[in-house]
Structure formats: structure tokens, C-alpha cells
C-alpha positions in Angstrom: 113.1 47.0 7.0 116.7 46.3 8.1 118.0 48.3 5.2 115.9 51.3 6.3 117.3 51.4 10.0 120.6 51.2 8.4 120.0 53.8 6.5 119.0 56.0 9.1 122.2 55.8 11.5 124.0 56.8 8.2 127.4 55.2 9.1 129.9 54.3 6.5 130.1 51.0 7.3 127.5 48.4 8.8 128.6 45.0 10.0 124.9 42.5 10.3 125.0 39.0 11.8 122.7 36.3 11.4 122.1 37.5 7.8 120.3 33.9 6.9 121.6 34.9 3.5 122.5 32.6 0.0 124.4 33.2 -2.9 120.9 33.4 -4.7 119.5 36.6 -3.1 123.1 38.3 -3.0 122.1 40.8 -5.8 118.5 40.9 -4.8 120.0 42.5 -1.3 122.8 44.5 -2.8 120.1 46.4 -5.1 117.9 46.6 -2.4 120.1 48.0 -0.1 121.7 50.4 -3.7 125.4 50.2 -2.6 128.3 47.8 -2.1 127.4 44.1 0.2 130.1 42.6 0.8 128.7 38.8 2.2 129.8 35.1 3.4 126.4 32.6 4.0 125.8 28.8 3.8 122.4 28.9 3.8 119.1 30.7 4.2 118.2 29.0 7.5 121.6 28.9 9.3 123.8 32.0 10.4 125.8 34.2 7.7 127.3 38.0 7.7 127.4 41.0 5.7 129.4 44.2 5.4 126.9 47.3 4.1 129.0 50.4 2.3 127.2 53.6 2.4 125.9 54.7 -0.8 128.7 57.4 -2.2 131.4 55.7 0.3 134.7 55.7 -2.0 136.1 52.3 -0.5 139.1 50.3 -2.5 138.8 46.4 -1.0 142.7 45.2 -1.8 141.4 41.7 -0.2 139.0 39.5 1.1 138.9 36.5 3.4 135.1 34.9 3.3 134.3 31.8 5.7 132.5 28.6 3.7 130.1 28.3 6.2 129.3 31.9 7.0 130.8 32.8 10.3 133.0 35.6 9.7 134.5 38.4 6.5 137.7 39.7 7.0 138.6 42.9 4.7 141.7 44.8 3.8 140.6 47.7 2.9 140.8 51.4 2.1 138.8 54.8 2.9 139.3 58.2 4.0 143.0 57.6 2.4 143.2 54.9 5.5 144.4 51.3 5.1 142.5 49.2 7.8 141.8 45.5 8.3 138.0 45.2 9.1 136.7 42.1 10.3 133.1 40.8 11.1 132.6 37.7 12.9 129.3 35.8 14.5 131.0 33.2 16.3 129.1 30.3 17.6 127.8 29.2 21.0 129.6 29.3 23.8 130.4 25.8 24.3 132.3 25.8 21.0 134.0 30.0 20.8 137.3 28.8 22.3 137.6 26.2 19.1 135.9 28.4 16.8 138.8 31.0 17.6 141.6 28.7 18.0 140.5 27.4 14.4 
């Protein structure tokens, strides 16, 4: 159902949280979705992100930065004949952001 809505707002890029993702279903979502997943997850009942290419979107990914438990995908990357640094991040709780971010 997620991939639907995504499809709909037709952007180039979509960043998801909370994916709940594992390295198992990783090419069960990637045909699914029928384009480029980029994703970082621990585990299937703990937080994990994902960066959705459109379908047709020429994108060259020069590197990749992908947290071991799930928290965040940074991307160097290029599109449109831009270079950009993309970054999606679910950062925990409150209580513990100003560690997460220090870390």
C-alpha cells in the first residue's frame, strides 16, 4: 500500500522511516516497489530506513554510508547532472537525539 501512495506523489526521491525492514525481504521490496531501494535495517520489529528512486530516475550513487542498526543512509550521489549528499535519518527518542547526534 505504501508503495502505491509513493507512487502517486511521483517524486524522484522518497526517504521512509520506520521501514521494520531485514536483509531477507530487501529484493522482495525492491521488486515490489520495480526501481532502485536503497536500505539500512536491523530487524523486522525495530526501526530501519529506505531511500525509493523513481522508476526511470538516471541516478549514479558514487557512495554509501549505511548504519548497522538502521538509524540513518547517507548518499553521495548524482542526478539531473547534480552532485548532492542525501541523507535520511530516524533518530531516536528524545531522551537520547543529543547522543545519537553527537555519535
Amino acid at each position: 500500500m505504501i508503495y502505491t501512495w509513493c507512487k502517486k506523489k511521483n517524486a524522484d526521491i522518497i526517504f521512509l522511516q520506520e521501514t521494520h525492514s531485514t536483509k531477507e525481504v530487501e529484493n522482495q521490496w525492491r521488486n515490489v516497489w520495480g526501481a532502485e531501494i536503497i536500505m539500512s535495517h536491523r530487524s523486522s520489529n525495530l526501526p530501519g530506513v529506505a531511500v525509493l528512486m523513481k522508476k526511470g530516475i538516471e541516478v549514479i550513487v558514487h557512495s554509501k554510508i549505511k548504519d548497522p542498526q538502521g538509524r540513518f543512509i547517507i548518499l553521495k550521489a548524482e542526478f539531473n547532472d547534480n552532485l548532492s549528499v542525501l541523507i535520511n535519518v530516524y533518530a531516536p527518542k528524545k531522551q537520547t537525539v543529543s547522543n545519537f547526534l553527537k555519535h
